[in-house]
N, C-alpha and C positions, 0 to 999 in steps of 0.2 A: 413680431412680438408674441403672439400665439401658440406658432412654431417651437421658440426659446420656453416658454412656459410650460407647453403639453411636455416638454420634454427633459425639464428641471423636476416636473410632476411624478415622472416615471421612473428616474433615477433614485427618487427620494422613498417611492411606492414598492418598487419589487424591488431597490436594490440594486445596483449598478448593472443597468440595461444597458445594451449597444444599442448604437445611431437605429432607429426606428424604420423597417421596410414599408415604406407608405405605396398603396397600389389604386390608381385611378379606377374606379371599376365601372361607372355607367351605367348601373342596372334601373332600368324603367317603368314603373306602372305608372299608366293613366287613365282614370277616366273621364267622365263630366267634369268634375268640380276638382279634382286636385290629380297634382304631378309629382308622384314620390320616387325620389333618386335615392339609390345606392352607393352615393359619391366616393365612397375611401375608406380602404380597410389598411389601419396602422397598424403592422405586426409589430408586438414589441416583447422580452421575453416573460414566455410562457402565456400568453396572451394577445389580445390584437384590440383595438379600437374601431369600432361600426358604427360611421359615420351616415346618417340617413337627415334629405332634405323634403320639406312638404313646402310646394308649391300650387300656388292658385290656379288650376284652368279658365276661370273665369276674369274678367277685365276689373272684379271687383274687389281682388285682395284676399289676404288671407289674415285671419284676426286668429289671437294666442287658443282662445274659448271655442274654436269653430273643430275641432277633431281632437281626439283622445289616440295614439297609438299606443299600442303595446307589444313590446321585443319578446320574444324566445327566450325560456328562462335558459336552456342549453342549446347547443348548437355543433351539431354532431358532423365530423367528416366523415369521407367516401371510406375510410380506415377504420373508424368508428373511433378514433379519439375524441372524447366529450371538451367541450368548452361551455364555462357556467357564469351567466351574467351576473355582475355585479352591482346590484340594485343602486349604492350608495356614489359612484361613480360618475350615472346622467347625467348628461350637462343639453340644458338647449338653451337654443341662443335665436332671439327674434333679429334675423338679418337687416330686412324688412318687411313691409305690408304686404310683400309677394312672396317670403320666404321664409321658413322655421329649418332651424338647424341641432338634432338632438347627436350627441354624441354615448353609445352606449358603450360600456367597456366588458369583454369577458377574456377570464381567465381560466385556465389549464391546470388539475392537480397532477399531471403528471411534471416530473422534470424536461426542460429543454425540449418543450413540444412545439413543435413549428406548426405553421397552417401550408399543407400541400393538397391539392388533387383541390376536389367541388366541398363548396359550402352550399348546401342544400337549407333553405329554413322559410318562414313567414313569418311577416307581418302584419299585426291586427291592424285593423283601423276605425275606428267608431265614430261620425257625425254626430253631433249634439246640440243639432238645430231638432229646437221642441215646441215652437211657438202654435196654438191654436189658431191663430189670427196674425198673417205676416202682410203689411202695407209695402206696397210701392207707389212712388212717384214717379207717372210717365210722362215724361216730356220731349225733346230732340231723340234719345236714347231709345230706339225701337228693336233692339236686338241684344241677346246675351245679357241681361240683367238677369242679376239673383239676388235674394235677400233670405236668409235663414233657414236654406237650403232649397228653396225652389228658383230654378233657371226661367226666366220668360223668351222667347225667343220669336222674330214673326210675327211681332206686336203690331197689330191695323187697326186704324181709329179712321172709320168711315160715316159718315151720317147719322143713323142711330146703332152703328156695328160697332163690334169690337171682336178682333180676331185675334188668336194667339194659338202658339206651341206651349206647353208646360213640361215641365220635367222636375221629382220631386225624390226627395229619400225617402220618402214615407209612401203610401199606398194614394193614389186618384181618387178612389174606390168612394164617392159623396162629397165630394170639395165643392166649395160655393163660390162664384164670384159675382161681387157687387162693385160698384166704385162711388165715390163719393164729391158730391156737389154740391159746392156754397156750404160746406156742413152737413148736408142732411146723406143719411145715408140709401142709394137707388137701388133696387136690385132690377135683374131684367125680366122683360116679360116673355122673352122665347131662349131657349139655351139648348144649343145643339152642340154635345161633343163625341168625340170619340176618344174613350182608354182603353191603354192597357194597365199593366202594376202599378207602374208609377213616370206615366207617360199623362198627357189629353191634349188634345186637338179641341179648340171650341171655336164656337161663336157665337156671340151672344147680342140680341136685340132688344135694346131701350126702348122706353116710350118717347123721346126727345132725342135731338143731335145732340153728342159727343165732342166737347172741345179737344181740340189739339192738347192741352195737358190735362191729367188727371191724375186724382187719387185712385187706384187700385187696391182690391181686399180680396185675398184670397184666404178662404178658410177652411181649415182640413177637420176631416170627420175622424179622419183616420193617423194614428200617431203609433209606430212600431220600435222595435230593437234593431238596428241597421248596424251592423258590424261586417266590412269587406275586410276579405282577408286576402294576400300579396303576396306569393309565393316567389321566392327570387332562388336561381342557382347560380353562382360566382363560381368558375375557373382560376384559380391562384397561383 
């Protein structure tokens, strides 16, 4: 039905186009937290369709509010024919909790430009986890949790210890951890870690044993502009 639609779309938009060369293309970034596909470029004429998918690396999902991207306003080939994105066109579409599918459209002023040879371009990407104070609940769950852009990973809850991996979009650089008990909130009495930017390795020592669940509280000193940018090249 989709198919029938995008395609009723385009007849009606430029004007009686031919059957649409749709091209599987695969193109990959990943990092930590997300898995951006370059799923399908619809050629259709004078223009094509840029199909782009964000996916969660994480076991945690991926929500609408969790990343901002931003397309290429033009998009130039190996030839130098220009193609210019068409703002009013976007379409995204929430698949599921694992997936965001935006569909971007540009078009060609010249006549009867086809897409040959490399599409050379990038894509922005901007997280927009900003919380000062991000909570977790640990319980079973000792590996790969994230909540509001920090990963925990190698989570040990030993006697009075507590050990962890972090990983964070934002800078290490003064982060606090406490956790919380019956309400009241504990901080520790010894805290050893190791950073880098936006890396820490700790461990931290209570005055009291640590039950198997708890509330965790990590809070950041430090809040930046994180904008990764995705450079992709497509052969067509």
């Amino acid at each position: 039905m989709r198919i029938i639609s995008v395609l009723i779309f385009v007849f009606i938009t430029l004007g009686g186009c031919q059957q649409p060369d749709t091209k599987d293309v695969q193109n990959i970034y990943e990092n930590s937290y997300i898995k951006v596909v370059i799923d399908e470029i619809e050629e259709v004429e004078n223009g094509f369709f840029l199909t782009v998918t964000l996916e969660s690396s994480t076991e945690d999902g991926i929500n609408k509010n969790d990343y901002a991207i931003a397309f290429p306003s033009q998009i130039i080939l190996a030839n130098g024919h220009e193609f210019y994105k068409i703002n009013e066109e976007q379409t995204t579409e929430f698949v599921n909790d694992e997936k965001v599918m935006i569909r971007e459209f540009y078009l060609s002023e010249s006549e009867n430009q086809k897409i040959a040879g490399f599409l050379s371009f990038s894509l922005y990407v901007k997280p927009t986890f900003n919380n000062k104070l991000v909570t977790f609940e640990i319980d079973g769950n000792r590996n790969n949790v994230m909540s509001d852009g920090i990963i925990l990973t190698n989570i040990d809850l030993k006697d009075n210890y507590l050990r962890l991996n972090l990983n964070d979009v934002h800078p290490t650089k003064g982060m606090g951890v406490t956790i919380e008990l019956e309400g009241e909130r504990i901080y520790p009495v010894v805290s050893r870690t190791e950073q880098n930017l936006n890396t820490m390795k700790g461990e931290f020592e209570f005055a009291q044993p640590i039950p198997e669940t708890i509330v965790l509280m990590i809070s950041r000193a430090n809040l930046s502009e994180t904008i990764w940018e995705l450079p992709f090249t497509i052969e067509f």
